[in-house]
N, C-alpha and C positions, 0 to 999 in steps of 0.2 A: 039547694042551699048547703046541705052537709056534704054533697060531690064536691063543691066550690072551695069548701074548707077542707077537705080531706085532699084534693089536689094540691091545696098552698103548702098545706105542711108538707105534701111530701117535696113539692118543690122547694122549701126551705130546706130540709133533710139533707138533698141532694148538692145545695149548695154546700150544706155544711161539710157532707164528705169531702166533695170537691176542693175545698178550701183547709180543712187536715189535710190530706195526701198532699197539696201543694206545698203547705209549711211542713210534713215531715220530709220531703226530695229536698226543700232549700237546706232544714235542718241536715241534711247528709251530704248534701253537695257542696256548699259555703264553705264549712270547714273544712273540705277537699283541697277546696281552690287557693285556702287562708295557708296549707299547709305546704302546695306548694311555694307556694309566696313564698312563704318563711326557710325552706330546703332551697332556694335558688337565690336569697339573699345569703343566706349561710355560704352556699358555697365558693361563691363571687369571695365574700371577703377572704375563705381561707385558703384561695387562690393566690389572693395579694398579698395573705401576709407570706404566703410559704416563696413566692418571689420574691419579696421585699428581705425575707431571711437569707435564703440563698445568692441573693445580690450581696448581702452583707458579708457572709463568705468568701464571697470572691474580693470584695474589698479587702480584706483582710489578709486575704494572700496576696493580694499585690501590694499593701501598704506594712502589714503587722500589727495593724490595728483596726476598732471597729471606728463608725460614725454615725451621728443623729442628725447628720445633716443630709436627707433624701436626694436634694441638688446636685451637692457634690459626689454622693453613694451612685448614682445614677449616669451621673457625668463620666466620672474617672470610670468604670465598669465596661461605659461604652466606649469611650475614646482609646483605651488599653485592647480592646477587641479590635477596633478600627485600624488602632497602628497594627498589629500585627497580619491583621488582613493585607493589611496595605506593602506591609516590607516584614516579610517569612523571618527577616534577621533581626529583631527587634526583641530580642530575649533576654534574659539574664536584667541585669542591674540596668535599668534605663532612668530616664526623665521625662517626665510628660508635663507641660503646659496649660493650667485649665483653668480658665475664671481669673485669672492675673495672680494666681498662684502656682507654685513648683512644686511637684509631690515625686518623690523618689519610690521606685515601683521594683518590686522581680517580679518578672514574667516567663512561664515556663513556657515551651515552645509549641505546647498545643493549648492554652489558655483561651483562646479565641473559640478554637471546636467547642472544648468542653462550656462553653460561655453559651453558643449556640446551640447546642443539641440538650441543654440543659433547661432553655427559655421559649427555641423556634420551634413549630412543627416542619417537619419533613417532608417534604415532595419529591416524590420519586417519579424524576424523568425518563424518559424514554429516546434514544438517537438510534435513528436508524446510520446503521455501520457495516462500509464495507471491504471486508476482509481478505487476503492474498493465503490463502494454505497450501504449504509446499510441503512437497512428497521429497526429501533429503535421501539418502545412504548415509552413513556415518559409521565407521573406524572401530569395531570391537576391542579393545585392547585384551581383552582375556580370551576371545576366539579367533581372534585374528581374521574375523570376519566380518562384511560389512550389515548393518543393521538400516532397517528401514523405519524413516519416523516424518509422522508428520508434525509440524510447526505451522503458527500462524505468524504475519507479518510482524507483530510485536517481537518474536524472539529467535526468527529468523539469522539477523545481523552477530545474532550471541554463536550462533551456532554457526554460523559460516566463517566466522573467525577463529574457531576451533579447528586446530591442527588436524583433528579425526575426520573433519569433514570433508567429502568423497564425491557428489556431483549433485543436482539437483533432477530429479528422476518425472517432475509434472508439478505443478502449481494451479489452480483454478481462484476466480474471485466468489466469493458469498456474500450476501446478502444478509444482515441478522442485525434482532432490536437488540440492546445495549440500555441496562438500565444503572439511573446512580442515582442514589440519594444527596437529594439536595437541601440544605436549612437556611441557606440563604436569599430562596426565593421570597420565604415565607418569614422571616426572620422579624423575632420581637424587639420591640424597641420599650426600655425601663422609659419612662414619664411620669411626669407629677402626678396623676389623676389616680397612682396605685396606693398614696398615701390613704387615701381616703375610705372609711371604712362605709359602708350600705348598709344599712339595716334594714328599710324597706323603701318605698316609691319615693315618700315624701320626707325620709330621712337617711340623707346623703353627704351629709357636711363633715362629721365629724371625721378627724383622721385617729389614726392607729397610735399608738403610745409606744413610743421609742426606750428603752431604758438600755445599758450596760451595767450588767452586774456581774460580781467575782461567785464561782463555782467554791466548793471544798478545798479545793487546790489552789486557790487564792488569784486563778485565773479569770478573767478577763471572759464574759459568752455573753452574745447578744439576746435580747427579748425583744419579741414584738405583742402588743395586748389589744383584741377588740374592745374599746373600749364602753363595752353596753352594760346599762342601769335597770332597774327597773320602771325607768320611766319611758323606755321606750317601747313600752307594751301601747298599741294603739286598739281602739275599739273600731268594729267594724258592724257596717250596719243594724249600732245597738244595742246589741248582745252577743255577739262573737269578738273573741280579744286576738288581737293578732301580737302572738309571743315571737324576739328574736330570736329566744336563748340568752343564755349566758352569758360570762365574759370567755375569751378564749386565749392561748395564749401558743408563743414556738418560744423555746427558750433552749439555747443552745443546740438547735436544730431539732429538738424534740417539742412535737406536736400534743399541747394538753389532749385533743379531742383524740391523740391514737389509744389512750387510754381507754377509752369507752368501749 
């Protein structure tokens, strides 16, 4: 009878261990998982606002001014990249067309690149290429003697129409990869869905806070503001709070959070 009882307790015991060690792993792993949560909604939004900043820039060099209107930030940004993709000569003073409005624009002649390589990632292709290298003579003018040089098919034509140039002494073709950076395979496209700021799974609605305000110099810089309260602290199974942080904010291309 006292084995019988000395066996239960220790078997209660052993649950009881059993069941600490289990609530101290949830205690340490939970708010692991709460925290990345909380680090990969953070940085979704400060993604979108540092787009949505930088889009704003660029409006403003095509326009001279800013806007709170995403649609049209978004629109004019892409169709000014578009034209010039489309026709290289599309610079300076133009007119573009958008939403049954006329917006007067300067476009500088690389606006399109720096639009891309500011927004797209990069994919670096590969062509295989092949190439003519020729064994020239060419005309010393200081020794009066002829120089041997080799050239590839590209600059070739430069050098044979050069008065020095003297005969063509062997040529063979090669074989070689050929790599170039491309942004417009992979190329982003601005959309509505960047207004919108994340804070976590089941709060996703609210958007970003738009304002223009004047700097010390009585100028004109855009802000963008997450706009989080403290009510969107959510609790998580009970007794763990799942915090967003703060509010955050870009104001005139400066990042409150590079402060930290």
């Amino acid at each position: 009878m006292y084995q019988k009882f000395k066996d239960k307790k220790i078997g209660i015991l052993d649950w009881a261990i059993f069941i600490s060690i289990l609530i101290m792993a949830l205690m340490i792993f939970i708010p692991q998982f709460i925290w990345q949560e909380e680090d990969g909604f953070k940085s979704i939004r400060r993604e979108r606002m540092d787009i949505i900043s930088k889009a704003e820039d660029f409006y403003f060099e095509l326009t001279g001014e800013y806007t709170l209107d995403t649609n049209e930030l978004f629109s004019l940004v892409e169709s000014a990249t578009d034209s010039l993709i489309a026709d290289s000569l599309f610079t300076g003073n133009q007119t573009i067309y958008l939403n049954n409005k006329i917006y007067n624009v300067n476009l500088d002649s690389d606006f399109h690149i720096i639009v891309d390589t500011t927004f797209s990632s990069i994919e670096v292709l590969k062509y295989e290429v092949t190439d003519t290298v020729y064994t020239i003579s060419m005309l010393n003018s200081e020794t009066n003697m002829l120089d041997t040089i080799l050239v590839n098919s590209r600059l070739f034509n430069r050098y044979k129409s050069d008065e020095k140039f003297n005969e063509i002494i062997a040529f063979e073709s090669i074989d070689r990869l050929e790599k170039q950076s491309n942004y417009l395979r992979r190329r982003f496209h601005l959309n509505d869905d960047l207004i919108y700021c994340p804070i976590s799974e089941s709060n996703k609605n609210k958007k970003f806070i738009l304002n223009i305000e004047k700097n010390k110099d009585n100028n004109s810089v855009f802000k963008i503001t997450s706009p989080i309260t403290k009510q969107d602290k959510e609790l998580r199974y009970g007794i763990f709070r799942y915090n967003p942080g703060s509010e955050e904010y870009i104001l005139g291309g400066v990042k409150s959070w590079a402060e930290k």
